[in-house]
DSSP file (Angstrom, degrees, kcal/mol; ACC not computed):
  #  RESIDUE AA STRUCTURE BP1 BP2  ACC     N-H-->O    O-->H-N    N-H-->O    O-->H-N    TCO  KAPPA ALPHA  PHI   PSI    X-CA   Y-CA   Z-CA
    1    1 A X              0   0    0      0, 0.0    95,-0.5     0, 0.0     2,-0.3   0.000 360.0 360.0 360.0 135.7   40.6   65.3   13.7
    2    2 A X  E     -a   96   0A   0     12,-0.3    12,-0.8    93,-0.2     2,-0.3  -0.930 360.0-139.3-153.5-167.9   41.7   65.2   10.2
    3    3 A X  E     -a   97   0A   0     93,-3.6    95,-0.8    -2,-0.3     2,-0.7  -0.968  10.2-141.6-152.3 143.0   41.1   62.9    7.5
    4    4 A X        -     0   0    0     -2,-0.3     4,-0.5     5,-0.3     2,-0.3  -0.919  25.1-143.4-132.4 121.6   43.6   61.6    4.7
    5    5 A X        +     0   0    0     -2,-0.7     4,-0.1     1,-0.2    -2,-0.1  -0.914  65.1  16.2-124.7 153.1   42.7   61.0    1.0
    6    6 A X  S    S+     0   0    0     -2,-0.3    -1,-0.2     2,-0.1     4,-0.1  -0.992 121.1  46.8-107.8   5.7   43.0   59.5   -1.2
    7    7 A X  S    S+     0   0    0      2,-0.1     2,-0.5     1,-0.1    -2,-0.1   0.739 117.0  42.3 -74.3 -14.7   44.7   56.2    0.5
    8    8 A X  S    S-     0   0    0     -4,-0.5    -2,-0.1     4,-0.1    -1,-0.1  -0.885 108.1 -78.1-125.1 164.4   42.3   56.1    3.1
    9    9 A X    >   -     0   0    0     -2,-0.5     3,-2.7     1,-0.2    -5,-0.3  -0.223  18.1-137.2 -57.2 146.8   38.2   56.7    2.9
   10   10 A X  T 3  S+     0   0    0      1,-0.3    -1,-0.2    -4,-0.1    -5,-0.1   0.893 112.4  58.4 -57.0 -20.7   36.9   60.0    2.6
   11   11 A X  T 3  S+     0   0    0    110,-0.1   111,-0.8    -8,-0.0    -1,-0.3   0.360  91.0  86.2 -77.9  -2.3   34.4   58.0    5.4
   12   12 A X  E <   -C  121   0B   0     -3,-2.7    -8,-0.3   109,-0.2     2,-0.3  -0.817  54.4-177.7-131.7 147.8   37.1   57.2    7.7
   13   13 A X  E     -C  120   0B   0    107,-4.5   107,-2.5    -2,-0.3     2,-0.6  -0.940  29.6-117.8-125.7 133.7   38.3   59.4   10.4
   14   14 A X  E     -C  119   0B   0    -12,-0.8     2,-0.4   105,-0.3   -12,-0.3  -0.886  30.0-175.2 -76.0 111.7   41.4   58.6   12.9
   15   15 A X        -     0   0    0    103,-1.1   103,-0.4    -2,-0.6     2,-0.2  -0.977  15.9-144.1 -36.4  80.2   40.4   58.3   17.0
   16   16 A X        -     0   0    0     -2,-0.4    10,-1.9    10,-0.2   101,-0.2  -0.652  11.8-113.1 -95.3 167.2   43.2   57.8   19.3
   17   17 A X  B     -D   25   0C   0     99,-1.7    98,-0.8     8,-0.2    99,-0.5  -0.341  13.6-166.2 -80.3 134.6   43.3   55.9   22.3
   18   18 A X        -     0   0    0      6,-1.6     7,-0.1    96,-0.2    96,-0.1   0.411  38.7-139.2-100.0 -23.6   43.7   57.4   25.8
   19   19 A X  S    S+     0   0    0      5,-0.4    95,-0.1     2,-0.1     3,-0.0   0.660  74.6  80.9  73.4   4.8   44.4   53.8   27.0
   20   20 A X  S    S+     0   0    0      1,-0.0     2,-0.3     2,-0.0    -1,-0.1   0.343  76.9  37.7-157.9  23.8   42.4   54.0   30.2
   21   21 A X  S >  S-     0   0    0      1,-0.2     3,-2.2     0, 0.0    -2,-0.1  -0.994  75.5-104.2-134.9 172.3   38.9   53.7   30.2
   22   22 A X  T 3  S+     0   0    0      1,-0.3     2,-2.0    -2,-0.3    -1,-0.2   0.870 128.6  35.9 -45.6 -72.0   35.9   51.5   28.4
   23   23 A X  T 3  S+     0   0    0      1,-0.2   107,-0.4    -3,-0.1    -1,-0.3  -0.418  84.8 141.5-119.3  59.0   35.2   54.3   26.5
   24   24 A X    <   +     0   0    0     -3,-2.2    -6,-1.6    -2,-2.0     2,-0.4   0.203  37.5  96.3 -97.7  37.7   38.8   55.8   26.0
   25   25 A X  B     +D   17   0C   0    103,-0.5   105,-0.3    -8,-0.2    -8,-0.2  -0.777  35.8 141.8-104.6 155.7   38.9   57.1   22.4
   26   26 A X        -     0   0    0    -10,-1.9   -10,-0.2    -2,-0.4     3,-0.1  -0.651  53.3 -80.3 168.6 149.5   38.4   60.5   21.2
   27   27 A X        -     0   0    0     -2,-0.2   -12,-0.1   -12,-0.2   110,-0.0  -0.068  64.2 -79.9 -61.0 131.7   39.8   62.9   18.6
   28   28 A X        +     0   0    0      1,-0.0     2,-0.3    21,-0.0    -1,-0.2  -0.104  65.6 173.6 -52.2 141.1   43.4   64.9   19.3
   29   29 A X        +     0   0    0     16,-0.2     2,-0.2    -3,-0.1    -1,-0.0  -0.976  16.0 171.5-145.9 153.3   42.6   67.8   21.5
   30   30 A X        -     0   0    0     -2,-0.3     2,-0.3    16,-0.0    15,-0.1  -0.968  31.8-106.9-177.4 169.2   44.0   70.4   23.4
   31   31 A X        -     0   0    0     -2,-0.2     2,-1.8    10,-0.1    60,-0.0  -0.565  43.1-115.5-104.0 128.3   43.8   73.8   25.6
   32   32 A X        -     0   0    0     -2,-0.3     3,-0.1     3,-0.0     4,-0.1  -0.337  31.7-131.9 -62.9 100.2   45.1   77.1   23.9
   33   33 A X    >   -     0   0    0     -2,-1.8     3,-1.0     1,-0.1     8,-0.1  -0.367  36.5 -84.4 -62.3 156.3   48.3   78.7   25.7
   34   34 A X  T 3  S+     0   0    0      1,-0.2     3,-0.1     0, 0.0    -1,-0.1  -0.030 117.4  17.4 -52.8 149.8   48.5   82.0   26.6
   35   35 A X  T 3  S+     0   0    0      1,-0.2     2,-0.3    -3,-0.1    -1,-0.2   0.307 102.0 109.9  86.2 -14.8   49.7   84.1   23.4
   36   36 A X    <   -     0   0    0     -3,-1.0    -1,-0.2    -4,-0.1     2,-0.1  -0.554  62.8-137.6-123.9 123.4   48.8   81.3   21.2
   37   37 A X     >  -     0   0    0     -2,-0.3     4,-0.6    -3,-0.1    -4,-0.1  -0.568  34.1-104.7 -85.1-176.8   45.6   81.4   18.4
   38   38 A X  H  > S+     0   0    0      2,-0.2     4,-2.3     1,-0.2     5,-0.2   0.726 124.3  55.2-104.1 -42.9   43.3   78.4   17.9
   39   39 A X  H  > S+     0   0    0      2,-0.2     4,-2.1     1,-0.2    -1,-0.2   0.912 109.4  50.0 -62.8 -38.4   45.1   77.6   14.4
   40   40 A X  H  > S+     0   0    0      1,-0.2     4,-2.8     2,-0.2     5,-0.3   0.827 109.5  51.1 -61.8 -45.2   48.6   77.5   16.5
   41   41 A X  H  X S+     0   0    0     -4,-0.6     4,-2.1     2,-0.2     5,-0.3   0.970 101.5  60.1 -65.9 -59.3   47.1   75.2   18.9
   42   42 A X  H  X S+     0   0    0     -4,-2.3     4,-2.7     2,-0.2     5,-0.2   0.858 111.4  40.3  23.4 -85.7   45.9   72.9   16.3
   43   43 A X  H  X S+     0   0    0     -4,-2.1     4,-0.6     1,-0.3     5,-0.4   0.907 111.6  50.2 -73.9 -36.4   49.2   72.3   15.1
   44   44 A X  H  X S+     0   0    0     -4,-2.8     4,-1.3     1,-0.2     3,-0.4   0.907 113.9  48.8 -75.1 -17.6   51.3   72.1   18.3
   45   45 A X  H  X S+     0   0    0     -4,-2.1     4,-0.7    -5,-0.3   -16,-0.2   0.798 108.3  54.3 -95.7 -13.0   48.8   69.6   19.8
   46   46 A X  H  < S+     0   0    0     -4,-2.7     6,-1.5    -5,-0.3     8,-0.3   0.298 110.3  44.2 -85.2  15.6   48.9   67.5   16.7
   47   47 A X  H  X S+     0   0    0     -4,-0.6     4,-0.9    -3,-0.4     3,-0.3   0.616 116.0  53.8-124.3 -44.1   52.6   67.3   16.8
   48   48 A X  H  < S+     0   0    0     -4,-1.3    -2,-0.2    -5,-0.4    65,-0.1   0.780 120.0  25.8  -4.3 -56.0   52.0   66.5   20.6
   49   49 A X  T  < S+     0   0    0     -4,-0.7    -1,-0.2     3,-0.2    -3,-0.1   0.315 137.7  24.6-139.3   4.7   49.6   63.7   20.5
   50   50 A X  T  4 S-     0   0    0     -3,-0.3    56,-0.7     2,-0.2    -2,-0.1   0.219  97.5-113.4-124.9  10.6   50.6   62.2   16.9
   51   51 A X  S  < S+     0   0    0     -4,-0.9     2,-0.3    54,-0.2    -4,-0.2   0.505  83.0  83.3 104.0  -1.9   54.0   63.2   16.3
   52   52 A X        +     0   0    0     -6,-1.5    -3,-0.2    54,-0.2    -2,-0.2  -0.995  37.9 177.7-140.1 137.1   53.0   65.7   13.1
   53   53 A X        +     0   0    0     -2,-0.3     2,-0.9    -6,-0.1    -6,-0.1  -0.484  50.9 123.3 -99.6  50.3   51.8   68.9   12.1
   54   54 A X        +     0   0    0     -8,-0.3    45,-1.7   -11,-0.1    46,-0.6  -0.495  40.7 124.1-128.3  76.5   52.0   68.2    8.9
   55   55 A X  E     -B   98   0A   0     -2,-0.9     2,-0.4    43,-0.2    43,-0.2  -0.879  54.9-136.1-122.9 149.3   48.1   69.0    7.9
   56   56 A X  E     -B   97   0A   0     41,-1.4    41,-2.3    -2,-0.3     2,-0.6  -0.822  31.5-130.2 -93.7 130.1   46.3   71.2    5.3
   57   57 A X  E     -B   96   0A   0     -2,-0.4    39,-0.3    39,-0.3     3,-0.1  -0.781  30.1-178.5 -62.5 111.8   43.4   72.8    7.4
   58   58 A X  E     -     0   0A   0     37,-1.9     2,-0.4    -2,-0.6    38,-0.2   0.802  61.7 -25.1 -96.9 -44.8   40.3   72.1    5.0
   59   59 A X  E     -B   95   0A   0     36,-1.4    36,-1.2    85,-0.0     2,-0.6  -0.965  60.3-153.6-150.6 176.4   37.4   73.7    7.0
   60   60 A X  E     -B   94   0A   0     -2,-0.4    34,-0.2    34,-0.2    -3,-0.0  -0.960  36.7 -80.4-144.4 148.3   36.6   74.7   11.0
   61   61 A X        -     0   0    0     32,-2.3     3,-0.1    -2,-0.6    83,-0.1  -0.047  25.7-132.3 -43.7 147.3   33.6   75.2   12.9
   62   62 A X  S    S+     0   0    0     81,-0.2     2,-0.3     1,-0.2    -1,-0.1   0.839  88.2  13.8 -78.8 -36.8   31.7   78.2   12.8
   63   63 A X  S    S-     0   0    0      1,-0.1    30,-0.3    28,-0.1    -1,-0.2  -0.960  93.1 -82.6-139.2 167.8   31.4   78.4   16.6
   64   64 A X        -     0   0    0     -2,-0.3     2,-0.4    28,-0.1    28,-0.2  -0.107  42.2-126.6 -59.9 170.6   33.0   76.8   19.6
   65   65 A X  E     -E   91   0D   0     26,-1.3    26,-3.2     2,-0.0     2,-0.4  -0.980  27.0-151.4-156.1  93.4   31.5   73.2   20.7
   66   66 A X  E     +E   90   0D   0     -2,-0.4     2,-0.3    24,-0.2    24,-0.3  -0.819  20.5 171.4-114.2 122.4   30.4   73.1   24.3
   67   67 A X  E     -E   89   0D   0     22,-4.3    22,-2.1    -2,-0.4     2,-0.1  -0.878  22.8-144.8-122.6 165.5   30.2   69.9   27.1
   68   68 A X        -     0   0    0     -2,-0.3    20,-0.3    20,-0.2     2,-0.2  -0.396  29.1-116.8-105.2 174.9   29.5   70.2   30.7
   69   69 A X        -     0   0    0     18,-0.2     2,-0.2    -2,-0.1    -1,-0.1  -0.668  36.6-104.5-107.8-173.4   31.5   67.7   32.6
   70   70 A X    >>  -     0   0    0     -2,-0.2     3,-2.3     1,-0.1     4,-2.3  -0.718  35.7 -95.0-106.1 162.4   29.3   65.1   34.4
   71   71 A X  H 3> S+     0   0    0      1,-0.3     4,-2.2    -2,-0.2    -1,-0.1   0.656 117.3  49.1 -21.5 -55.3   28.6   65.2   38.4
   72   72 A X  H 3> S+     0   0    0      1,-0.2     4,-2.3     2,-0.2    -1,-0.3   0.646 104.7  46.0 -70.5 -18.0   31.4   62.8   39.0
   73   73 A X  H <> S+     0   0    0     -3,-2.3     4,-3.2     2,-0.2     5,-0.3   0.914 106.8  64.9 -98.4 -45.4   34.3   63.7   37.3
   74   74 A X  H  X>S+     0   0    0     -4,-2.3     4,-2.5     1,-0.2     5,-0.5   0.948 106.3  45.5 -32.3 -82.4   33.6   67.4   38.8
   75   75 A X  H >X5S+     0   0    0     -4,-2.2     4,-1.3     1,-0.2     3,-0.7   0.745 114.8  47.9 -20.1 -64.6   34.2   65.9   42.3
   76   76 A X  H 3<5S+     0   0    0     -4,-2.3     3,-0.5     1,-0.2     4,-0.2   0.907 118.9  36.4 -37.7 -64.8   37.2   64.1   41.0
   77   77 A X  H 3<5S+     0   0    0     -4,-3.2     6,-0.4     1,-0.2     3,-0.3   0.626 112.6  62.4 -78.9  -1.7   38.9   67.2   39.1
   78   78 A X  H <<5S+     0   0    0     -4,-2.5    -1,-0.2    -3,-0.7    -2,-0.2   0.756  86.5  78.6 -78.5 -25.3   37.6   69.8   42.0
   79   79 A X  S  <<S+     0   0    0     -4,-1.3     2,-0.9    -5,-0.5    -1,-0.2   0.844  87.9  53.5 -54.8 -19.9   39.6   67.9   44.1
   80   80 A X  S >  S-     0   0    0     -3,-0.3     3,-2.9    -4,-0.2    -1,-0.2  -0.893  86.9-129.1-124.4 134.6   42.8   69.6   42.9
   81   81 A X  T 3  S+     0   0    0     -2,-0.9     3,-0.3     1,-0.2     4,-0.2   0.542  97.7  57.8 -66.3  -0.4   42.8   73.3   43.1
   82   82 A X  T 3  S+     0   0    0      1,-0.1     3,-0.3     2,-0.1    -1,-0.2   0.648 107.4  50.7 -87.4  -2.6   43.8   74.4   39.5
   83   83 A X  S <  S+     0   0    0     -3,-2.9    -2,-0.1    -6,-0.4    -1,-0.1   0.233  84.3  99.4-120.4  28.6   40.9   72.5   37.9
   84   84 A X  S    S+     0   0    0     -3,-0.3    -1,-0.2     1,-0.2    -2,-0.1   0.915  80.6  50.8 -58.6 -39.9   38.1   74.1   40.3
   85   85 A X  S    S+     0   0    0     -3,-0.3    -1,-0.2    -4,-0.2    -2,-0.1   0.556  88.2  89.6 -98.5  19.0   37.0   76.4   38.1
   86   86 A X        +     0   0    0     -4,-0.1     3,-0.1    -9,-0.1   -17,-0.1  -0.078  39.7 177.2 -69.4 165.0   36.4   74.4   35.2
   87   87 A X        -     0   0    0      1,-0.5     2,-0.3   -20,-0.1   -18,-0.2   0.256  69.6 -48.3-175.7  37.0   32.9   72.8   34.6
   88   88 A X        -     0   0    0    -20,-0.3    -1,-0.5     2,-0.0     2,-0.2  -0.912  68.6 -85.0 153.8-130.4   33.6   71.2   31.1
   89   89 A X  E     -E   67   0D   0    -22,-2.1   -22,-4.3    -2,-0.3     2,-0.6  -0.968  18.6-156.0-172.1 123.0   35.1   72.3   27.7
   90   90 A X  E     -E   66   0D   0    -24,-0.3     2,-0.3    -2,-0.2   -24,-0.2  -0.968  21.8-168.4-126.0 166.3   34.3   73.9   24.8
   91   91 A X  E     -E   65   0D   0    -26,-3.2   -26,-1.3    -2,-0.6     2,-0.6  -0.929  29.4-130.6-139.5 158.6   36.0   73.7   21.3
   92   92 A X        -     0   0    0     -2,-0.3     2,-0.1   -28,-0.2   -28,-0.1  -0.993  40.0-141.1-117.5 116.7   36.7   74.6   17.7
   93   93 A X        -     0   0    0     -2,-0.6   -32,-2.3   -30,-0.3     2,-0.2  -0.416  11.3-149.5 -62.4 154.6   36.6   71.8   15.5
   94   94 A X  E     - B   0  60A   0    -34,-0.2     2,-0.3    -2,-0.1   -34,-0.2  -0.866  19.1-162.3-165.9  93.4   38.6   71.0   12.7
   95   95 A X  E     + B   0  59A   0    -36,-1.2   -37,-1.9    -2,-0.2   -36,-1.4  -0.696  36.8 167.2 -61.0 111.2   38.4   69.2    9.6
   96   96 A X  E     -aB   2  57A   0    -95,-0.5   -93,-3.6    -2,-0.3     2,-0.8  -0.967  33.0-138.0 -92.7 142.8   42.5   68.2    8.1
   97   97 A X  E     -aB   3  56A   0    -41,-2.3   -41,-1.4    -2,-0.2     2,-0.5  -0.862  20.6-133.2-109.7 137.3   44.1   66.4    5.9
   98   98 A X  E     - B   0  55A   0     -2,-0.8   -43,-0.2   -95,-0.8   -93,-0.1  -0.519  18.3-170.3 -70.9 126.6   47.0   64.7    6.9
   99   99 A X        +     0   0    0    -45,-1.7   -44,-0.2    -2,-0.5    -1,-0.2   0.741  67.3  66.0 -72.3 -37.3   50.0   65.2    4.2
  100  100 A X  S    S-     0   0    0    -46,-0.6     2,-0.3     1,-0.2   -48,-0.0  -0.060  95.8 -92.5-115.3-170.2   52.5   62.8    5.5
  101  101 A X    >   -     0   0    0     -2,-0.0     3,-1.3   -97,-0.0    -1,-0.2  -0.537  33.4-119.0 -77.1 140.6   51.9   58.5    5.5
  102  102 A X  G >  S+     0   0    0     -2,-0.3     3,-0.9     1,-0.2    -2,-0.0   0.396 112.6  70.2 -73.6   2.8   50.6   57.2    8.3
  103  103 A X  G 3  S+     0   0    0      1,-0.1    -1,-0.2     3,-0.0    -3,-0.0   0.567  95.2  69.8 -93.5 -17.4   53.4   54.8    9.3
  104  104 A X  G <  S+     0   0    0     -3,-1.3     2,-0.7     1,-0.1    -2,-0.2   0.527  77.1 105.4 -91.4   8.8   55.1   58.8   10.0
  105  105 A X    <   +     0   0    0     -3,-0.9   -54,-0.2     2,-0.0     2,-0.1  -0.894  55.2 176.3 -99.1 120.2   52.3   59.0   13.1
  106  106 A X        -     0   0    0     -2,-0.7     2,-0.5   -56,-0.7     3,-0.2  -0.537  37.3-154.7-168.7 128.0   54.3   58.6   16.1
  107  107 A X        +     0   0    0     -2,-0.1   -58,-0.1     1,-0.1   -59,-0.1  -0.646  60.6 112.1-146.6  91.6   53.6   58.6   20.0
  108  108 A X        +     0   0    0     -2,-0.5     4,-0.4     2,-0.1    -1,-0.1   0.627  41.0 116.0-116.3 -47.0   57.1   59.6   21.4
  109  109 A X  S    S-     0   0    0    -62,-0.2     4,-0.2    -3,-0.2   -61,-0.0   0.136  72.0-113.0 -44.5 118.8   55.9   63.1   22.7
  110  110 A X  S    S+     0   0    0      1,-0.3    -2,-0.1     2,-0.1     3,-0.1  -0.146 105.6  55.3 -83.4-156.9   56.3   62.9   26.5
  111  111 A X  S    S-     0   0    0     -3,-0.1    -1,-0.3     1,-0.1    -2,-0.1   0.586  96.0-132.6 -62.5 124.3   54.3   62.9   28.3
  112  112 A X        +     0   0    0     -4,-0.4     3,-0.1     1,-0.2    -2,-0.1   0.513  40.3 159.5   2.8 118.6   52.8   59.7   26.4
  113  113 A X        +     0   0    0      1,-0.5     2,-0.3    -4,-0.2    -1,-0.2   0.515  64.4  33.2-132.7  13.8   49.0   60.7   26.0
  114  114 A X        +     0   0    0    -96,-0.1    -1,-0.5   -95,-0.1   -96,-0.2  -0.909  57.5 176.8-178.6 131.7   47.8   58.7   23.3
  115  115 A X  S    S+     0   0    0    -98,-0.8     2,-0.4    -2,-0.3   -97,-0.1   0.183  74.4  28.2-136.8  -5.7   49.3   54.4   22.5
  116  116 A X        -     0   0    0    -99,-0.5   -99,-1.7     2,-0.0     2,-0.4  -0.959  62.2-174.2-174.5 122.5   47.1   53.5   19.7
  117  117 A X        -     0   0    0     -2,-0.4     2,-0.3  -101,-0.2  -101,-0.2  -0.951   8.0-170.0-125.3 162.0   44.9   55.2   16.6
  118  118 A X        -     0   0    0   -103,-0.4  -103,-1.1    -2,-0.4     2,-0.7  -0.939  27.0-118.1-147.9 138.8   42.7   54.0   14.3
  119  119 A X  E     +C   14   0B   0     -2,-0.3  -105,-0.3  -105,-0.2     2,-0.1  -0.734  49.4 148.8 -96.6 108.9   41.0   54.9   11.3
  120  120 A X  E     -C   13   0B   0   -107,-2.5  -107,-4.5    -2,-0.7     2,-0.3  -0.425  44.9 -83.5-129.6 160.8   37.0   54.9   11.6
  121  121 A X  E  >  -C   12   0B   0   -109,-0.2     4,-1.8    -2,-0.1     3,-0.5  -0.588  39.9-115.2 -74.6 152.4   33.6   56.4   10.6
  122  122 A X  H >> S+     0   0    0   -111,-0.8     4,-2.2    -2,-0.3     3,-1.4   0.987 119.5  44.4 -38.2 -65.4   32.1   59.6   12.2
  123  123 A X  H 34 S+     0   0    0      1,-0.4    -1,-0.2     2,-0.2    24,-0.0   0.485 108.3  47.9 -76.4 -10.4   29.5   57.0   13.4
  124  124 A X  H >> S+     0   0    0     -3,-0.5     4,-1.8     2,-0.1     3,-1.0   0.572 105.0  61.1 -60.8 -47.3   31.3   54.6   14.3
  125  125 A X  H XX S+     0   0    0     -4,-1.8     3,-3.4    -3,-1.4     4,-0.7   0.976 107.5  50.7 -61.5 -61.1   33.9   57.2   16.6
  126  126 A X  H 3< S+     0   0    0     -4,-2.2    -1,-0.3     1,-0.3    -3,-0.1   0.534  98.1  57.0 -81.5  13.5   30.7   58.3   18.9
  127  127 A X  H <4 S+     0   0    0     -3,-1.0    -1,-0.3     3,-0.0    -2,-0.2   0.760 116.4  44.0 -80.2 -35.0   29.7   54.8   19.6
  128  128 A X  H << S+     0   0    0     -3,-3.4  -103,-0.5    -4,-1.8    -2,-0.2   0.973  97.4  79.3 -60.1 -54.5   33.8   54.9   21.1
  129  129 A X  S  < S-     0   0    0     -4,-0.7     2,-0.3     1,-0.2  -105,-0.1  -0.081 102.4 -82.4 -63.6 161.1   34.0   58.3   23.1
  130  130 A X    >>  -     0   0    0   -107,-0.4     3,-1.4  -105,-0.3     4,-0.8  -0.598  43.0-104.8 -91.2 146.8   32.7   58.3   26.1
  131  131 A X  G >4 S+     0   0    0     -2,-0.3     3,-3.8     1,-0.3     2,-2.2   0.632 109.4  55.0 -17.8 -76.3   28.8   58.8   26.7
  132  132 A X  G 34 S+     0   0    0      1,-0.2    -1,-0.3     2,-0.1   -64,-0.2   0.119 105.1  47.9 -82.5  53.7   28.6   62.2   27.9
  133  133 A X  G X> S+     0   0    0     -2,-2.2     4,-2.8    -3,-1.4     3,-1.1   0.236  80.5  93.1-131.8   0.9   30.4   64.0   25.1
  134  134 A X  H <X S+     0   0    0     -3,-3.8     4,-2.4    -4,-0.8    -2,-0.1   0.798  80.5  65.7 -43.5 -24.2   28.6   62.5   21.9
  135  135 A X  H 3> S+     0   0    0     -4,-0.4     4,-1.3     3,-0.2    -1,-0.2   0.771 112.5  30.2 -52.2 -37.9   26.4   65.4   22.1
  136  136 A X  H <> S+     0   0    0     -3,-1.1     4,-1.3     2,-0.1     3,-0.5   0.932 121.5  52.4 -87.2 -45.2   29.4   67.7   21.3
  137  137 A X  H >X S+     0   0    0     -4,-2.8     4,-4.9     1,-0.3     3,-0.8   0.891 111.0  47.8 -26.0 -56.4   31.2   65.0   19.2
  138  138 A X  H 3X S+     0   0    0     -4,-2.4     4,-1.7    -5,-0.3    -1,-0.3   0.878 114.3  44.6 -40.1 -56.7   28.0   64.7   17.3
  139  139 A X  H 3X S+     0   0    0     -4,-1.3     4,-1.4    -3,-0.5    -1,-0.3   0.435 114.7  51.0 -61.6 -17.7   27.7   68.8   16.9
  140  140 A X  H <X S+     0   0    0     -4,-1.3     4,-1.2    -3,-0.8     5,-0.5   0.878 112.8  45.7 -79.3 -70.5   31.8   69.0   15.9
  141  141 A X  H ><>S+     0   0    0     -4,-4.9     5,-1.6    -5,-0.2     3,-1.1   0.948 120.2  41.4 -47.1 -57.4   31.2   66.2   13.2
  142  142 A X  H ><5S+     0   0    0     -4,-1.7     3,-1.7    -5,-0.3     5,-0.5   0.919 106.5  58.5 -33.4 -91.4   27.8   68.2   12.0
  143  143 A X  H 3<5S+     0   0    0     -4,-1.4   -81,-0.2     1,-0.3    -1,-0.2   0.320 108.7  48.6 -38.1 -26.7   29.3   71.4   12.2
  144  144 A X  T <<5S-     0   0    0     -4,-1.2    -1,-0.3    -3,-1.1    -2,-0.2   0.190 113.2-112.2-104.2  -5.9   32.2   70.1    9.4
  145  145 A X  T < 5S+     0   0    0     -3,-1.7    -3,-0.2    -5,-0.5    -2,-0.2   0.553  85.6 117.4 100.1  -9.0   30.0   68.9    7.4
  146  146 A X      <       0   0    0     -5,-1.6    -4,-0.2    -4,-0.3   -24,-0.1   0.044 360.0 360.0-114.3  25.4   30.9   65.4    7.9
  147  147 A X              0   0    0     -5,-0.5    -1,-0.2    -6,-0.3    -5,-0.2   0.311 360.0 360.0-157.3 360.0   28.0   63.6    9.4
């Protein structure tokens, strides 16, 4: 998540699009590689999934951000054996501001994960993500101050 002033509102946040369900939006995200800190990760999965690292950190959650996944989707992802032992996600949120123009965000990075952003309110994004992670969304957005 980051946020760019002063051309856009301080109120508006960018989403992107996953491009494959009702509820397919939600804030760039990603899993920490081995070797790698949380800050490193950050930046290689925002040049990943919008083409840029080219953010000022302004502030990050104090502690990780945890959702369970729901009954169904367990079945789905138990079905393949590297994602047995998961049973959701947690995260460190992250307030940025993006440096560059927005015309410079880009979705080239193979494979494609991401067709479409937009720029939104906090309250407005968790009516987009899907139901059951607006309980962390919400707690991410709190946690930065920014809802």
């Amino acid at each position: 998540m980051f946020r760019r002033v002063p051309k856009k509102s301080e109120a508006e946040k960018p989403l992107s699009d996953g491009g494959q369900l009702r509820w397919n939006w939600q804030f760039p995200q990603g899993g920490v590689d081995p070797g790698e800190n949380e800050e490193e990760t950050l930046f290689r999965e925002l040049e990943e999934e919008i083409g840029t690292r080219d953010v000022n950190i302004i502030r990050s959650s104090k502690t990780r951000i945890r959702y369970h996944y729901p009954r169904k989707m367990l079945y789905i992802l138990h079905q393949q054996p590297i994602w047995k032992p998961f049973r959701g996600q947690q995260q460190r949120w992250y307030l940025v501001k993006l440096n560059c123009e927005t015309e410079q965000i880009s979705f080239t990075h193979l494979p494609v994960e991401f067709d479409a952003f937009q720029w939104i309110s906090p309250r407005r994004g968790l009516k987009l993500v899907v139901p059951w992670k607006r309980k962390a969304y919400r707690k991410g957005l709190r946690s930065l101050g920014i809802l």
